[in-house]
C-alpha positions in Angstrom: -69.3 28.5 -115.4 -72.8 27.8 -114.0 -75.8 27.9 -116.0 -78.0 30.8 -115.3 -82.1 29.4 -115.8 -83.9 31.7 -117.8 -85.9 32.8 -115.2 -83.3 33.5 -112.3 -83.0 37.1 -111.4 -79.3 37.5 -112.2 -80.3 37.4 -116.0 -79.4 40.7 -117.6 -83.0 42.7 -118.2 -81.0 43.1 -122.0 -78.9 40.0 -122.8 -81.8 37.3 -123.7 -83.5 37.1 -126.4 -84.4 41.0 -126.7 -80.5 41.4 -127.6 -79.3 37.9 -129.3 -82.6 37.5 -131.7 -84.4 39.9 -133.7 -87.8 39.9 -133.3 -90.3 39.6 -136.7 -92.3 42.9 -137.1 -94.6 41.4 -139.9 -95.4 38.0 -139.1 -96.0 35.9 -135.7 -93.1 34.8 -133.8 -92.4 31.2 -134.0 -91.4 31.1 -130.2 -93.5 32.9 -127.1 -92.2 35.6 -124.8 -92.7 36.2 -121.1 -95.1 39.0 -120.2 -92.3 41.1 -118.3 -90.2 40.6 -121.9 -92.9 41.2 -124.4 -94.2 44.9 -122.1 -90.5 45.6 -121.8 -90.0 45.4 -125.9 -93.3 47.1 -127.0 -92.3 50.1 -124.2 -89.1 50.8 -125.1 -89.9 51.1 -129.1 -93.1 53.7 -128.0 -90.2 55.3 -126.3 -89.3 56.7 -129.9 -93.0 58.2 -130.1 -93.2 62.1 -129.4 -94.7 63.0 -125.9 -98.2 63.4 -126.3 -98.1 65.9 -123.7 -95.9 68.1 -125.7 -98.2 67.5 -128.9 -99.4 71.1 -129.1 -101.4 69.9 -133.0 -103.6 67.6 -131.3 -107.1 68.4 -129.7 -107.2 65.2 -128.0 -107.3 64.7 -124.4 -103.8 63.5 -123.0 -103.9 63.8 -119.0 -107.1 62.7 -116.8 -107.5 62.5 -113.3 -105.4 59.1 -111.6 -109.0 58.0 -110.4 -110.4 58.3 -114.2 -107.7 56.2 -115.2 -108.3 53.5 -112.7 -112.1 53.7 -113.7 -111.7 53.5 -117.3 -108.8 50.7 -117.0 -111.5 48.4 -115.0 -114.1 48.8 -117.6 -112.2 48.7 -121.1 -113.3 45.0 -121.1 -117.1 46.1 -121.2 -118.7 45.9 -124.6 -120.8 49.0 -125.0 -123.3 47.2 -127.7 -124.4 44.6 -124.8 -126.6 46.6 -122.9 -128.7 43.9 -121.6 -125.5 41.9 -119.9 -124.0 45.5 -118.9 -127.2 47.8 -117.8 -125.4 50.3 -115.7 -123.0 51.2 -118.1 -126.1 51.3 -121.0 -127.7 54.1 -118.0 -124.6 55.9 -117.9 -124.6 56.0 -121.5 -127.7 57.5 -121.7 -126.9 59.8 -118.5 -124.0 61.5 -120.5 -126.4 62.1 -124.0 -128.8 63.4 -121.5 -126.5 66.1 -120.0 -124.7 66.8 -123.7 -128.4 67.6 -124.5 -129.4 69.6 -122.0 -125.8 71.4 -122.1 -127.0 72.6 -126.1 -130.9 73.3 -124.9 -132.8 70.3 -126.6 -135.8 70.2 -127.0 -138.7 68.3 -124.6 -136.0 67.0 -121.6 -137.6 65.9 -118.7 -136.1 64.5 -115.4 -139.0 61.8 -115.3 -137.9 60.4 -118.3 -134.3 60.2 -119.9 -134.9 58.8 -123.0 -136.4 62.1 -124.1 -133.1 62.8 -125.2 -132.3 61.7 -128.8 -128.8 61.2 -129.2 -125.8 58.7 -129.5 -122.2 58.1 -127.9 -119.7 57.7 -130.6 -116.3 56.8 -131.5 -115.2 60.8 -131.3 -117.0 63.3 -133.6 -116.0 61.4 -136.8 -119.0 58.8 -136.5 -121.0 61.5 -135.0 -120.8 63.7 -138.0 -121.1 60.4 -140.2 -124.7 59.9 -138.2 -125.9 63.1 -138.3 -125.7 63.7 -142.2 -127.4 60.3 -142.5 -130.2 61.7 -140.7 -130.0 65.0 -143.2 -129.7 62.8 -146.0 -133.1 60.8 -145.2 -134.9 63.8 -144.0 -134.3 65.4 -147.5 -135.2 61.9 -149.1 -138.4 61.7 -147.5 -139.3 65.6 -148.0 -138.8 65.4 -152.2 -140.0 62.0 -152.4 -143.7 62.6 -153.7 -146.3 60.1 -153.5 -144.1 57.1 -154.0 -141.6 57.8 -151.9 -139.2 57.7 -154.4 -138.9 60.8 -156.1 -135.6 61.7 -155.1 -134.3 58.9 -157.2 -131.8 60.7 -160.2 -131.5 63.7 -158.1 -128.2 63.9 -156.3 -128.3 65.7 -152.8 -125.6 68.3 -151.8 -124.3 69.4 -148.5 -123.1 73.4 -147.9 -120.2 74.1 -145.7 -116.7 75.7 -145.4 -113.3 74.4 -147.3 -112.2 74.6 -143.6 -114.3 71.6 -142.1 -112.5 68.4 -141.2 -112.0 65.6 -143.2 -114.6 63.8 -142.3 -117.3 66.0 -143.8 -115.6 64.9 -147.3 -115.5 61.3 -146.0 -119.2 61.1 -145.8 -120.1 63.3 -149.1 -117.8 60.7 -150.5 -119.3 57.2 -149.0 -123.0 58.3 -149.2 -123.4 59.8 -152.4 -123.7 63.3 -151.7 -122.1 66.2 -153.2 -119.9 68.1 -151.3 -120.1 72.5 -151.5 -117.3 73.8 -150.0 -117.6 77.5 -149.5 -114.0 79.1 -150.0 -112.0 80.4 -147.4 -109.9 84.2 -148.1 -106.9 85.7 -146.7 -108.1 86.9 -143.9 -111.7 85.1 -143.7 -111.3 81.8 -142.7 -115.1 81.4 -141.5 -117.6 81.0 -144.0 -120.4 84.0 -144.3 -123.9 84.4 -144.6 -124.0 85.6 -147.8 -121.9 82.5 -149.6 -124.3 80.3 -147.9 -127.4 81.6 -149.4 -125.2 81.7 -152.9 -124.8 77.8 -152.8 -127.9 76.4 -151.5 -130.8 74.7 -153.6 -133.8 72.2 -153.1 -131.3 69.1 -152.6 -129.8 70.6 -150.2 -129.7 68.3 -147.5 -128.1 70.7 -144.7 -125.2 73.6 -144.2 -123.1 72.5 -141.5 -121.3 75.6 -139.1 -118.1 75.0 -137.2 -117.9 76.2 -133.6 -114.1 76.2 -133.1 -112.5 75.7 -136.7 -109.6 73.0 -136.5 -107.4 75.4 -138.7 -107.5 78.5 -136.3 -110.4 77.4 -133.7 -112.8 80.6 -134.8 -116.9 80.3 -134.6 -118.9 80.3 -137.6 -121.7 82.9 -137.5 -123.8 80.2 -137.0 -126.5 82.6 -135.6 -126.1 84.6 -138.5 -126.1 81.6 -141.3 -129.6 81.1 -139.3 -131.0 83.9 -139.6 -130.4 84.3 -143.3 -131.6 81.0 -143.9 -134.5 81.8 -141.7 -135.4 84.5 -144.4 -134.4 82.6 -147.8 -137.6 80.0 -146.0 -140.3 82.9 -145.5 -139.5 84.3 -149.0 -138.6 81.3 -151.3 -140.3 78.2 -149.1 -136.8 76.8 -149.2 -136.3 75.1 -145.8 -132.7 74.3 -145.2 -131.3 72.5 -141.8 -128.4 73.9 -139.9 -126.0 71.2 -138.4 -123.5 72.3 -136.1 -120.2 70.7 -136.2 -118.9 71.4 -132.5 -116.2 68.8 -132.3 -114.0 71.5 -130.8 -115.9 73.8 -129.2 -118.9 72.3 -128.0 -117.6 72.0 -124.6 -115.9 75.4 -124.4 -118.5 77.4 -125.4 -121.1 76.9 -123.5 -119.2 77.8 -120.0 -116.7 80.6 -121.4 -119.4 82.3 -123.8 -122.8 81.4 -122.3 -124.6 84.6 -124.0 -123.5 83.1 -127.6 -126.4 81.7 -129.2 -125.6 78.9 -131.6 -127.3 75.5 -130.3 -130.5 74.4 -130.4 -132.0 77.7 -129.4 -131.5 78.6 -133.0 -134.8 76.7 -134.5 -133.0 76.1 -137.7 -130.1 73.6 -136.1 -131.5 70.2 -136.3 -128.3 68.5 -134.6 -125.0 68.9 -133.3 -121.9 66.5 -132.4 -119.3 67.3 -129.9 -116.0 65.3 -129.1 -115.7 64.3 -125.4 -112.0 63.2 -126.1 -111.2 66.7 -127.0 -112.5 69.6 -124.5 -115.0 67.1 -122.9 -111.3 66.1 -121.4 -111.9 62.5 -121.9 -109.3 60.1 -123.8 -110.1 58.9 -127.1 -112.5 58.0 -128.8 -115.5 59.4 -127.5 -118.2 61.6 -129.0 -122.1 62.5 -128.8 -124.3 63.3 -131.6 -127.9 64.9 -130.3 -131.1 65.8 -132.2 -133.3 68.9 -131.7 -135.8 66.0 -130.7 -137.1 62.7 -132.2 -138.3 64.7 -135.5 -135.2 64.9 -137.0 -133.8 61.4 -136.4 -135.5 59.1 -139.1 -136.7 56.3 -137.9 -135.5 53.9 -140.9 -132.2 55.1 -139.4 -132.7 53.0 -136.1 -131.9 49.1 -135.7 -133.6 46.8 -133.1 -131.2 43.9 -132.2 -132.7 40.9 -130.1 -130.2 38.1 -129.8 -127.9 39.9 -127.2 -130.6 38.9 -124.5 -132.8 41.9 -124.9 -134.7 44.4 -127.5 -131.7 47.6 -127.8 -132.5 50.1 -130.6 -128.6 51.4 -131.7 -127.8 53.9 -134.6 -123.9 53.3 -135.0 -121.7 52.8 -137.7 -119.6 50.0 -135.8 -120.8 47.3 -133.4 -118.5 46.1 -130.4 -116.5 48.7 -128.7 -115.4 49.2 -125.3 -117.6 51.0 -122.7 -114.5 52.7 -120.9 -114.9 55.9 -122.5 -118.6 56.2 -121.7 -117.3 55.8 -118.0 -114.3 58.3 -118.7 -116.6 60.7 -119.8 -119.1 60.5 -117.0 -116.5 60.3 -114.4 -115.6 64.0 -115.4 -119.3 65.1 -115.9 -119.7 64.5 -112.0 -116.2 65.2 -110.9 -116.3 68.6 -112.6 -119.3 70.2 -112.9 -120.7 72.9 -114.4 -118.2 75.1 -112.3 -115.5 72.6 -112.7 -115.4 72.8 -116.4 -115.9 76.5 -116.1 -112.8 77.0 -114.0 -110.8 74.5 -116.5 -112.0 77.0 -119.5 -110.9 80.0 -118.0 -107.7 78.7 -117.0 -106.9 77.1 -120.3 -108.3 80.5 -122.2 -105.9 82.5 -119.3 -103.1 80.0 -120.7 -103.6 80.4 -124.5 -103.8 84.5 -124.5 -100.9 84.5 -122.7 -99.2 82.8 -125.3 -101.1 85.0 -128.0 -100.1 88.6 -125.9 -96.3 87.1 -125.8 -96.4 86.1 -129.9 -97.5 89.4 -130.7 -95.1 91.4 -128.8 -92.5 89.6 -130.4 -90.6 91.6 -132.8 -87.4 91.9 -135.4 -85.5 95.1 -135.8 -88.1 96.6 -134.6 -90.9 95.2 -136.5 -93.6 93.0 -135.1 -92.5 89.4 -136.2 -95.7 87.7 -135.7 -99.6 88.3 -136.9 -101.8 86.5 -134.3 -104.8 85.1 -136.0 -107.2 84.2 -133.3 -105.8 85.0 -129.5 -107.2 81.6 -127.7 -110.3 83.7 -126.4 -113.1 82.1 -128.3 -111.3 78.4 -127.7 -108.0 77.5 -126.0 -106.8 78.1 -129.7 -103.7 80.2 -130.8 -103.5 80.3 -134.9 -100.4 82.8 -135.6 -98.3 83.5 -139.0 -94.9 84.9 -139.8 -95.8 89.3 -140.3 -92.8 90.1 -142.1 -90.1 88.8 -144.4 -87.5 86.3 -143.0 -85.0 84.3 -144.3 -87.0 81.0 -142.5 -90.6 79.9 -142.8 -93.7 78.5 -140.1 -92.2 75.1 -141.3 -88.7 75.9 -140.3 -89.4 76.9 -136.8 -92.0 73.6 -136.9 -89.2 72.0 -137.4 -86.6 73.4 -134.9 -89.4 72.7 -132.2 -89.6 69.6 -132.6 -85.3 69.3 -131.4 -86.8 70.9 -128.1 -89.6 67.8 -128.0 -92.4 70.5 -129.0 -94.6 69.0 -132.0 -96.2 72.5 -133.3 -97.8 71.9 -136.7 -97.6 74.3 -139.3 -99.6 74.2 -142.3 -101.1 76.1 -145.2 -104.8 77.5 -145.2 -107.9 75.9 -146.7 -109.2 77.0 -150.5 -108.9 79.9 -151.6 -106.5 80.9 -149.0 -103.8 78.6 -149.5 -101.0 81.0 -149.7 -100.9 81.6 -146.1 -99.1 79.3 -143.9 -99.8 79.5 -140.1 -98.3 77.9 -137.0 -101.2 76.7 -134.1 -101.3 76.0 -130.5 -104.0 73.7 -129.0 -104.1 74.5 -125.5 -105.0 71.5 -123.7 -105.8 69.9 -120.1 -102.2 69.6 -118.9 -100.5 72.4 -120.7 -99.7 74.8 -117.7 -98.8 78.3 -117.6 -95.0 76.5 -117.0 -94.8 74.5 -119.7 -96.4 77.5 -121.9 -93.7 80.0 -120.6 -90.6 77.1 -121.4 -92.5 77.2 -125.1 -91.9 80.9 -125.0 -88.5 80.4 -124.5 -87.8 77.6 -126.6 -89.6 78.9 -129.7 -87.2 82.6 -128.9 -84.0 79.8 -128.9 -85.1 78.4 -132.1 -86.1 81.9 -134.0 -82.3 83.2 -132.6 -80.9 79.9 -134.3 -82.9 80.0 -137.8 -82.2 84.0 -137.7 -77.9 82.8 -137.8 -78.3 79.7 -140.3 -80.6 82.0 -142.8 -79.3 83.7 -146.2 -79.5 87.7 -145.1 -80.3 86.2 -141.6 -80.1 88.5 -138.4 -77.0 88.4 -136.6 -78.4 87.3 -133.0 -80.9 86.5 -130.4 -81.1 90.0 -129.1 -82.8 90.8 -132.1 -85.8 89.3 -131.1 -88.0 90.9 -127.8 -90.7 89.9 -126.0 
């Protein structure tokens, strides 16, 4: 029998050492692989991942343009924090804070000068919302801090929002010492209101922060509104509380669906906002911004001055080293769309997710409407809908089924004090076309004619359902 080399190309793809020897999982190999082998292993065990395109929970980006990929993949080796050895990609940096600025009317941008604008790229909105309650928390220091400076010593600061904000508002209450007011959610309300804002406020109150586009039905705060009260509680108490806007979500949507909304920084009370490129900035992860009404608001403490990477660079991060290939992303699709290229992508995404909402509610059992739609995808491509009548099966059931058709919808129960109702939501993304929406329609009618047959006192077919 002749003795096939390891390398000839009659070797079986599956027959080496893939096939004949496990491979450790929690410690080094003691042997090396060939490239070809060692892609070919990693591949096929992602294979067992769900398809991101089908991941309906996420807001992440999961398709770009062929020519962003190419960009990004020839600049992931770039280290953003080296802005002396990599100056272009430090401009382009501050080209996209510039335009996320502008986009949310800051304050005192001029075309002579870009560093006018005071903001940061980020590792998605998570750092960005870290960052911007920093710059609360010292602003509120340095307001109560007398003479000395440090009269807010033994006082503990506190931070108003909604039980509906994303994790990372607890993350930071949590790591920086600041108490956490979460304003309770009810069936029904799932935005916080004016009035429970003004109910939980005090002197150490470093901010409020208001969502625009929720992550647990993608609503707006009444940011405007929250404003304007707070704008009165200053003029008759002297108690002047910032407004942060957390616009992870809908910072990118807003502004070109619902121009005539007011809830940047041409509200005087919001003192900073942070946005996610990697979500409906339709960048891949992680990319973010966080931008200041101007320089004001942005302690200088705040703001480091490194030298020994060849050159003077002020940075306010929480991390150090991290690759510039999002930055690029990000400003490949600022040019390549436009304001009337991410216009058109709103509307058609919006289009998309209504659809889907106008098909949910006409859905119906025995003659009753099976589905309450919660928000319709008009304020953001968001669809938040919940079972409207009793059934033998639950959100989590038909979350469940889905995911046998390769659809990951999450279901999930409602923040404090709502937690009683469970809801099913649809991210409409970059990528999900009015196809693949219809084939959801289907699916999601196969999978409620299934869970009607398997269900104590279920229905007897699919023909009971109608859409």
């Amino acid at each position: 029998m002749p003795n096939v080399s390891r390398h000839s190309s009659l070797s079986p793809a599956y027959t080496g050492r893939l096939s004949t020897s496990p491979i450790p999982a929690l410690r080094l190999p003691d042997e090396s692989m060939e490239p070809e082998q060692t892609y070919r292993f990693i591949h096929d065990e992602l294979m067992l991942d769900g398809s991101s395109r089908l991941n309906l929970a996420t807001f992440v980006t999961t398709w770009m343009d062929p020519e962003a990929d190419r960009l990004m993949s020839e600049t992931f080796d770039k280290n953003m924090i080296d802005k002396d050895e990599y100056p272009v990609t430090a401009a382009i940096e501050q080209r996209c804070v510039c335009m996320v600025a502008d986009l949310f009317h800051a304050e005192d941008l001029r075309d002579d000068d870009p560093s006018t604008a005071v903001g940061v790229s980020t590792v998605g909105s998570s750092e960005a919302v870290m960052l911007a309650g920093l710059a609360m928390k010292w602003r509120w220091r340095a307001k109560i801090g007398g003479a000395k400076g440090d009269g807010w010593k033994g006082r503990t600061p506190n931070l108003v929002m909604g039980s509906n904000v994303q994790v990372v508002w607890e993350k930071f209450c949590r790591y920086f010492d600041v108490e956490a007011r979460y304003l309770p959610m009810a069936d029904g309300r799932y935005v916080i209101t004016p009035e429970q804002v003004l109910d939980a406020v005090d002197e150490d109150t470093i901010g409020v922060v208001g969502i625009l586009g929720t992550t647990y039905t993608g609503e707006l705060e009444p940011i405007g509104e929250i404003c304007a009260a707070l704008d009165r509680l200053a003029k008759d108490k002297g108690l002047d509380i910032p407004v942060h806007v957390d616009a992870a979500s809908g910072g990118f949507v807003v502004p070109f669906l619902h121009p005539d909304v007011v809830w940047d920084f041409r509200l005087p009370r919001v003192v900073s906002i942070n946005v996610s490129g990697h979500k409906y900035g339709l960048t891949y992860p992680g990319i973010g911004f966080v931008v200041w009404r101007n320089k004001e608001y942005l302690p200088e403490e705040l703001v480091f001055r490194v030298n020994y990477l060849g050159g003077d660079m002020p940075t306010f991060t929480l991390n150090f080293s991290r690759p510039g290939n999002q930055v690029v992303g990000q400003y490949y699709n600022f040019l390549r769309l436009g304001r009337e290229g991410y216009l058109q992508v709103m509307r058609c995404l919006s289009e998309t997710a209504q659809w889907l909402a106008r098909e949910l509610a006409a859905m119906t059992v025995d003659h009753k409407q099976l589905f309450e739609v919660i928000t319709d995808g008009s304020a953001i491509p968001v669809v938040a809908f919940k079972l409207a009548t009793d059934t033998p099966y639950t959100v989590f059931d038909i979350s469940a089924m889905l995911r046998s058709y390769g659809w990951q919808l999450p279901a999930y129960t409602m923040p404090d004090d709502a937690t009683d109702v469970a809801v099913l939501r649809i991210v409409v993304r970059e990528g999900f076309s009015a196809n693949l929406a219809r084939a959801l329609r289907d699916d999601l009618v196969e999978v409620l004619g299934k869970l009607s047959k398997v269900g104590i006192g279920g229905f007897a077919d699919e023909e009971h359902f109608a859409h």
